[in-house]
N, C-alpha and C positions, 0 to 999 in steps of 0.2 A: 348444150349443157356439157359440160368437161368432166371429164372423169377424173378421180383420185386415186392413189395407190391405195391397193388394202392387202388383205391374207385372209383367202377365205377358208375356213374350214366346214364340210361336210363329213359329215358320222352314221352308215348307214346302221343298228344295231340287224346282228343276224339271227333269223329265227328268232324275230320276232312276235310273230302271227301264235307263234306256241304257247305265251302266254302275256295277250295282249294286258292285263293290268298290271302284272308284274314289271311290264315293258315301260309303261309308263312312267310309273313310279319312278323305276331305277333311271331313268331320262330325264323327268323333274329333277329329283336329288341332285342329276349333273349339273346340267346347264344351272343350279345354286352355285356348285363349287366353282365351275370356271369363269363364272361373271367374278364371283370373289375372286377368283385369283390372277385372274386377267386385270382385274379393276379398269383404271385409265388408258389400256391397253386394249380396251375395246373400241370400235367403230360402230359397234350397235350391241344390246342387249343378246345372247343367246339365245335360242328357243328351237322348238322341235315340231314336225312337221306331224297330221296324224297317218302317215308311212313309217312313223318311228325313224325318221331322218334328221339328227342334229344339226342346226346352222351356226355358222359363226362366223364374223366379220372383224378384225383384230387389222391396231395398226401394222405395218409393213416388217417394223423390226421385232414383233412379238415372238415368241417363240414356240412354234407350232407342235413342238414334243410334248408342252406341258397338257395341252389336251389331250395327247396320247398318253401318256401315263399315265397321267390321273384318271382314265376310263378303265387302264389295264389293273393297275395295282391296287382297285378299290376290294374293299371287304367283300361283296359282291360283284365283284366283275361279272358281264356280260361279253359276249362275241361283239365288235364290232367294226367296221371299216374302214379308215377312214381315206379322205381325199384334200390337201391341203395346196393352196393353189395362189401362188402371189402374182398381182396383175390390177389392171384397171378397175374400180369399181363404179357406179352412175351415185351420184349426191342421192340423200335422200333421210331420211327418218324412222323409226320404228326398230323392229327386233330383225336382227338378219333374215328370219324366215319372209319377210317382206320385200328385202333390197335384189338390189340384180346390176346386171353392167358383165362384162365381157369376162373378169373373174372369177364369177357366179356360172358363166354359159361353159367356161371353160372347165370349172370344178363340176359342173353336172357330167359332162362327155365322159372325162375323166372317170367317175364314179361308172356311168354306163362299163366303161372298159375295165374297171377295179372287178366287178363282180363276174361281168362275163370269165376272167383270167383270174380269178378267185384270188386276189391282191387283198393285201390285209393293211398295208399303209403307201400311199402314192403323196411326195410329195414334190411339186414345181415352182420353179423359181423364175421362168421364161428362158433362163438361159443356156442354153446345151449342155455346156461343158457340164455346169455344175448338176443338172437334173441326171446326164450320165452316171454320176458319181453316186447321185442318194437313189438313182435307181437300183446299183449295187449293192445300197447298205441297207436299205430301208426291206425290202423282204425278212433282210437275215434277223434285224432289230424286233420286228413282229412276230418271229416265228420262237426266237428267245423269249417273249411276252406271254404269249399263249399259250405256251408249255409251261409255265411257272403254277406251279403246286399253291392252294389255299395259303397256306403257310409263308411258302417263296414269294410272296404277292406282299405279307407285312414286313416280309426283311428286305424285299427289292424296295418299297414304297419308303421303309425308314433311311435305307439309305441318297436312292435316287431323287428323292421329293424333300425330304427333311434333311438331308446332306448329316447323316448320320455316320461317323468312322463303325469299325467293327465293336468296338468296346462300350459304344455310348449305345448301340441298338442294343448288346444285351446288357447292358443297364436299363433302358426301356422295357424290355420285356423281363425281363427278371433270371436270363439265364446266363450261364458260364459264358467265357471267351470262345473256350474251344468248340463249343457247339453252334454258335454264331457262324464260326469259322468254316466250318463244315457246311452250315446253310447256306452260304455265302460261295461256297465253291460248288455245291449242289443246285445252287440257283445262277451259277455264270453270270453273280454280278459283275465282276469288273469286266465280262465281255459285252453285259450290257452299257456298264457304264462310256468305255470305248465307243461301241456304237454310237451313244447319245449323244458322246461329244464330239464324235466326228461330224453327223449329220450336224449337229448346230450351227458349227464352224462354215462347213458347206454351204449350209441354208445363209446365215448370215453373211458371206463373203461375199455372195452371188447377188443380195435385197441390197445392204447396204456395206458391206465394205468395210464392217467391223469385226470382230473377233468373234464373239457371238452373242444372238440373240437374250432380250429382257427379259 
């Protein structure tokens, strides 16, 4: 049986176990949002394991950030891990928490060594060079995420995800320029933004060869 290229993503949520119905919840809501927004960009349905472990299987060129962001920059965020790993995947049917092949074997190792080194985003591409490079970025990316204030989380999200300039986010929200402004230097968007598009580029360069990922 031959394998396919895929992009697997694993989401481990942290502290968990502290409030397992909350956990849920807020894991159902996801895996809604990223099937929508993956759409045809999927290779199987999303779904979540009951260890509160997110799965996803997405074609090759998908862009593994958008389910990073969209976990970080929701209304409720929660802590969580992830492991993103492009490679071979085995044929097959159902919701990723089903599928498996060497992509799958390789994103679990991976995840084992995320938590032991308390990694907040790991993502692989097979290729040295380039997994070198987002090994550098991708720390610094999460760590900007996860310090982002209640607040910093809807003016990171209008801008990052809605591609929002300064002006149109506080027309969104209803406030002046200058105070945007301020949030916006208080929240080190454009060092997020930076980041996000360096790793794309990287990740894309190294999968296929394009400019960056869908």
């Amino acid at each position: 049986m031959d394998s396919a290229e895929g992009l697997v993503l694993f989401g481990d949520l942290v502290g968990s176990q502290k409030d397992r119905i909350g956990s849920t919840a807020w894991l159902r809501g996801l895996v809604a949002e990223l099937d929508d927004a993956y759409g045809e960009r999927r290779q199987a349905p999303f779904g979540f394991s009951h260890g509160d472990e997110l799965h996803g299987l997405l074609s090759l060129e998908a862009d593994p950030l958008q389910a990073v962001l969209r976990a970080a920059l929701g209304p409720s965020a929660r802590p969580i891990r992830w492991v993103c790993m492009a490679g071979p995947v085995d044929p097959g049917e159902g919701p990723a928490t089903q599928r498996t092949g060497p992509a799958f074997i390789g994103a679990r190792s991976a995840m084992a060594a995320a938590r032991a080194g308390h990694q907040r985003l790991t993502i692989r591409t097979g290729r040295a060079d380039a997994d070198a490079l987002l090994a550098g970025m991708t720390p610094a990316l999460a760590d900007l995420l996860v310090e982002l204030t209640p607040r910093q989380r809807v003016v990171v999200r209008l801008a990052l995800i809605d591609g929002l300039r300064q002006s149109e986010v506080a027309d969104r929200l209803g406030v002046r320029r200058a105070t945007i402004s301020v949030s916006f230097a208080r929240a080190r968007v454009h060092s997020i933004q930076g980041l996000v598009a360096a790793v794309r580029i990287v990740y894309a360069n190294a999968v296929t060869g394009s400019a960056s990922p869908a």
